[in-house]
N, C-alpha and C positions, 0 to 999 in steps of 0.2 A: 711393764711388759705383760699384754695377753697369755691368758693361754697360747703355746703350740698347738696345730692340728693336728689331728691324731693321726701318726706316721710319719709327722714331718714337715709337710705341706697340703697345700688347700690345694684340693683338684678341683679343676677348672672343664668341663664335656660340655659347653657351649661354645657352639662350631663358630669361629669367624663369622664375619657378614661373608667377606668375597671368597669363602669355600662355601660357605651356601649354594652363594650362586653355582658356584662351579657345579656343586652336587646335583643342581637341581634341573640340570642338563642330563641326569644318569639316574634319578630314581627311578623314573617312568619303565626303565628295563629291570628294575630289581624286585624279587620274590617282598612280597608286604604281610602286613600280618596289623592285622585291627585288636587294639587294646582299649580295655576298658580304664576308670579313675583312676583306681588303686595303681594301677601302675603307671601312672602319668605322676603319680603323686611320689611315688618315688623316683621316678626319671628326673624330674625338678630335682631334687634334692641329691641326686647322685650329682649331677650337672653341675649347682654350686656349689659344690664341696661340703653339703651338711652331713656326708656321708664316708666321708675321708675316711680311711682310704683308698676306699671302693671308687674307680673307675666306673664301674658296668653292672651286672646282674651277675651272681657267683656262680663260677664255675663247679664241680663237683667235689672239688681236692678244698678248696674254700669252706663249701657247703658242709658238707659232712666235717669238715673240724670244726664248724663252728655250732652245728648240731651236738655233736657228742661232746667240747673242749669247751666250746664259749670262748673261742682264739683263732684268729685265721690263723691258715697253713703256715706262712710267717712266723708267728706265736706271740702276734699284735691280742690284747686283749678283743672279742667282738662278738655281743652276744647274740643275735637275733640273723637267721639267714632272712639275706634281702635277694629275691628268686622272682622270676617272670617263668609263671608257669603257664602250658599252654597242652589242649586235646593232645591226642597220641595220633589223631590224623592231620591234623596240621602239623604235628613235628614230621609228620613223616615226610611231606613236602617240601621241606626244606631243609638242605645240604648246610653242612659245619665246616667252616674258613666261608663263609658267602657272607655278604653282606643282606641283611634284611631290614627293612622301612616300615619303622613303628605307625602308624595311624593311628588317629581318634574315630570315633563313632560318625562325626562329619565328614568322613575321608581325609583329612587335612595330614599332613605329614609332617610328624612332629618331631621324630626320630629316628634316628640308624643303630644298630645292633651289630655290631661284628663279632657275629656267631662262632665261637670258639667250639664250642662244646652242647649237645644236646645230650641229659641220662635219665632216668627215671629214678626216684625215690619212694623211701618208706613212710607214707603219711600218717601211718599209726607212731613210729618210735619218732618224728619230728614233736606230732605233738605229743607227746609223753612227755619228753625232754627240755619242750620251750615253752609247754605252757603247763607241763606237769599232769594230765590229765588228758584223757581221751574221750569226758563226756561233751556231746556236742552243745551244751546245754552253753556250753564257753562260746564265747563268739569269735574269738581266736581259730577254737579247733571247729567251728561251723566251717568258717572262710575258707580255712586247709583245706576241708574233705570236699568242698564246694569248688576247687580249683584244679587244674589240666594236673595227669599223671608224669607227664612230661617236664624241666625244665629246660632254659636258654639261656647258658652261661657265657657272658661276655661283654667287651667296654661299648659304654654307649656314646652316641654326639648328641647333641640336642641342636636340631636343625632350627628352632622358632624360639624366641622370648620364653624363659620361664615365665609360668602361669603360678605365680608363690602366693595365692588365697586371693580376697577382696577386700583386701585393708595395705593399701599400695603406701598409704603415710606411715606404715610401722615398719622397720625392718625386717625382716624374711628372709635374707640370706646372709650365712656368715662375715661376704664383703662387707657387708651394711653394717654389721651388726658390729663388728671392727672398727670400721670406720667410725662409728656412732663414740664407742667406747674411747678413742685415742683422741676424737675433740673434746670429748668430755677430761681426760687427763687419768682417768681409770687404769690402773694395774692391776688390782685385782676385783672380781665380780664375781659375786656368785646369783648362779641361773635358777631358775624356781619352775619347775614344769608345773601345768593344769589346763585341764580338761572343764573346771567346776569354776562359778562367780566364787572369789576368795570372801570369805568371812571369817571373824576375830577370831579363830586358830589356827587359819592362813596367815594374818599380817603378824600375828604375834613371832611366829618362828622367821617370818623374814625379817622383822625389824630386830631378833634376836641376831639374827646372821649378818646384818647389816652395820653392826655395830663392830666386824671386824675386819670388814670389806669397806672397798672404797665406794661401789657401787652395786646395786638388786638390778637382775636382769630378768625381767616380769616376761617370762614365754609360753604363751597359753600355746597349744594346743589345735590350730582353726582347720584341719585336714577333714577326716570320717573319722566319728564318734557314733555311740549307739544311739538310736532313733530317739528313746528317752532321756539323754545327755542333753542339758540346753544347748541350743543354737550357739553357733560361735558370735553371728553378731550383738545379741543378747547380752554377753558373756564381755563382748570386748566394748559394751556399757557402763559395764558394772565397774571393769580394770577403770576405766576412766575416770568414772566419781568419785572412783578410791583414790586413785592417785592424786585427784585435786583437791580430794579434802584432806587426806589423813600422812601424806605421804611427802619428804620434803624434796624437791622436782629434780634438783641438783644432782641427786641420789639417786635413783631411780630413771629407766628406758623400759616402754615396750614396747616391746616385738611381735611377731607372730610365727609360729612354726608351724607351717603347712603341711604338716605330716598327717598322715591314720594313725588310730590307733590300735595294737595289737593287744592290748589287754595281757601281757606278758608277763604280768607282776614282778616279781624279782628279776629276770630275765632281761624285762624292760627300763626295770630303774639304773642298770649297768648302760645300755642305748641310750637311755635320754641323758646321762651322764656324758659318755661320750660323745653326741649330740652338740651339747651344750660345751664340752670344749673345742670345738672345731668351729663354734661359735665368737669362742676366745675369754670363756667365761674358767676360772681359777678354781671355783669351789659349786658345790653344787646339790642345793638342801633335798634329802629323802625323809619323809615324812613314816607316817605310817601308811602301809595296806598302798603302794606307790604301785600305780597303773595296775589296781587287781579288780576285778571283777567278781561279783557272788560273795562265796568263804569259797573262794582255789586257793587263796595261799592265808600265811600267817601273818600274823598282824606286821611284824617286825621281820617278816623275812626278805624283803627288799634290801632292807640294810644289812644282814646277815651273811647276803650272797657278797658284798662285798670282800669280805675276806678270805674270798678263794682267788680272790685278785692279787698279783703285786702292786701297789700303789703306783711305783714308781714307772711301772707300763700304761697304767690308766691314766697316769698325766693330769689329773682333776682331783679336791679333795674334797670328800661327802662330808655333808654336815649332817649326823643322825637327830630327829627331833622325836619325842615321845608327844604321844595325843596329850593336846592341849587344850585348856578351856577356861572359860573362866568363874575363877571363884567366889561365892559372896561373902564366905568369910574371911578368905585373904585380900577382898577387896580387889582384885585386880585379876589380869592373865595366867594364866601358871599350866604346869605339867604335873605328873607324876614324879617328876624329881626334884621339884622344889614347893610341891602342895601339902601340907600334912592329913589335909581334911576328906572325910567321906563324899562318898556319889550327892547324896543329901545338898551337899552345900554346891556342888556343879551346876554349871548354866550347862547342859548337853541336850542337843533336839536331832534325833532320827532325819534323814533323808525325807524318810513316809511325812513325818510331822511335818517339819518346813515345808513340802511343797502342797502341803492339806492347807498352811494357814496363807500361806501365797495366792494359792487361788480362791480361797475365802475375802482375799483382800485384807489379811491381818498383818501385819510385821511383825518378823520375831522380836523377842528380847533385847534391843542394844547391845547385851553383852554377849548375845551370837553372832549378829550381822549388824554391817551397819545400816541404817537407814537407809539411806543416799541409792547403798545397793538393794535394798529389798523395796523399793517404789519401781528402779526400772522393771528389777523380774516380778511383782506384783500384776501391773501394769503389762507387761510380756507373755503374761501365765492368763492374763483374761483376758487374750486376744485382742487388745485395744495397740495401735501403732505406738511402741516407744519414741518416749522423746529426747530428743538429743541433748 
């Protein structure tokens, strides 16, 4: 048996076909409002239930407890406000109980909103709170201060086909991902969030994980990441030649999670946790420095936030891993809690280094990366067309 979704059940805000139609006799009279990715990206994911058990964009009573608690108003665990903010002159134009029609950049009409509630909020004490910091230097608190004073709390429909990335052969939605899980014969999975092509202190703690679970649910990441983050398709190369070389297939799915990222550090590894249960994954690895950015947070404070949790509301159990690497005098993988040897004997290469010998055309070390994956981003990093 899967994970439960968080609340209960999997919300479903993709409109019928034959309410469509019906709708699409009545938008033409309704107040619209033109939005940009970011909030298409969460529309998708509210729609198929990656967001349980959010309906729509939160309302103010939602909001603020989940600003100041990290708990809807209910007292469901929920760290991150998910908001459609919008000018204070477009809010002004549009009345609360109306329905309003989301639009893309194309004009296309992607969405309905049924506007509960418009209020304003404190953009300094949100970011304080959820991303601990009010320098704009975060890319987190850029976005905030870069977005409407205004929000629009309320459940959405999603009038058109989820748009869930461009990799249609992975699963993307929790239906899928469900589905995926119960032909496979899987009761328990644990989910692996990233953003980065995994190397040997990635597989190490999943194949650590793996060995108590029935199945690894491999979910990079493929939404908005920062401009310097590799490319998702890149990235969903790299997942590939690992899986086919190093990984046993039985074991192992993956997916893709079409989210943005928030850069939320501790804030966010509580999200992608519950995420990744509404997914229907059972356990769910945090690493170190999980969705942090710069030094905003502590090495180990992703896993720390966990304990202002009750377990038993969060529904999913964390697996904590300490940085891992590999040793030449123990010969193999290891941590800090099972290494007894100095820095000396570590295989460890900076960010800066890896991507200096990448585009030098050099490969790291084997016992940083594998091969397999350091030729696609080799090859990705000198502007030449990767090969499939």
């Amino acid at each position: 048996m899967t994970a439960q979704p968080h609340g209960g059940a999997l919300i479903n805000r993709v409109m019928p076909t034959e309410d469509v139609q019906n709708w699409s006799e009545v938008v033409t009279s309704l107040p619209s409002l033109t939005v940009g990715r970011r909030v298409f990206l969460d529309l998708d994911l509210i729609a198929v239930g990656a967001f349980s058990p959010l309906a729509g964009f939160m309302t103010s009573q939602d909001y603020r407890s989940v600003v100041d608690t990290m708990h809807l108003a209910s007292g469901l665990p929920w760290s991150l406000p998910i908001t459609l903010a919008v000018s204070s002159e477009v809010a002004d134009g549009l009345k609360e109980g109306t329905t309003v029609v989301l639009r893309d950049s194309d004009g296309n009409d992607r969405a309905l909103l049924e506007l509960h509630e418009k209020f304003t909020y404190d953009k300094a004490h949100e970011a304080q709170m959820v991303y601990r910091t009010e320098d704009t230097s975060h890319p987190g608190v850029r976005a905030l201060n870069e977005q409407g004073d205004v929000l629009l709390g309320g459940p959405i429909w999603l009038l058109t086909p989820p748009t869930l990335g461009p990799f249609p052969e992975f699963p993307a939605s929790p239906m899928l991902a469900r589905a995926a899980f119960a032909a496979r014969g899987w009761k328990t999975i644990v989910g692996f969030q990233t953003r980065n092509p995994v190397h040997r202190a990635h597989e190490y703690i999943q194949k650590c994980a793996m060995e108590i679970v029935e199945g690894l649910f491999l979910h990079p990441l493929v939404g908005e990441t920062k401009e310097d983050d590799v490319p998702a398709d890149v990235r969903m190369q790299c997942y590939q030649v690992l899986l086919e070389n190093y990984y046993p297939a039985n074991r192992v799915l993956l997916g893709t999670f079409p989210a943005r990222m928030r850069y939320a550090g501790p804030r966010e590894a509580i999200f992608h946790a519950l995420v990744r249960k509404n997914y229907g994954c059972t356990h769910f690895i945090v690493g170190r420095d999980h969705a942090g950015v710069g030094n905003f947070y502590g090495t180990y404070a992703a896993q720390e936030i966990f304990s202002e949790f009750d377990r038993d509301k969060l529904g999913i159990t964390p697996l904590f891993f300490e940085h891992s690497f590999f040793c030449k005098t123990c010969g193999s993988m290891a941590s800090t809690k099972t290494c007894p040897h100095g820095a000396e004997s570590h295989v460890i290469l900076s960010g800066t280094a890896v991507r200096t010998m990448l585009r030098a055309g050099q490969t790291p070390p084997p016992e940083f990366s594998r091969p397999e994956v350091a030729r696609v981003l080799i090859t990705a990093m000198q502007g030449a067309p990767v090969a499939s």
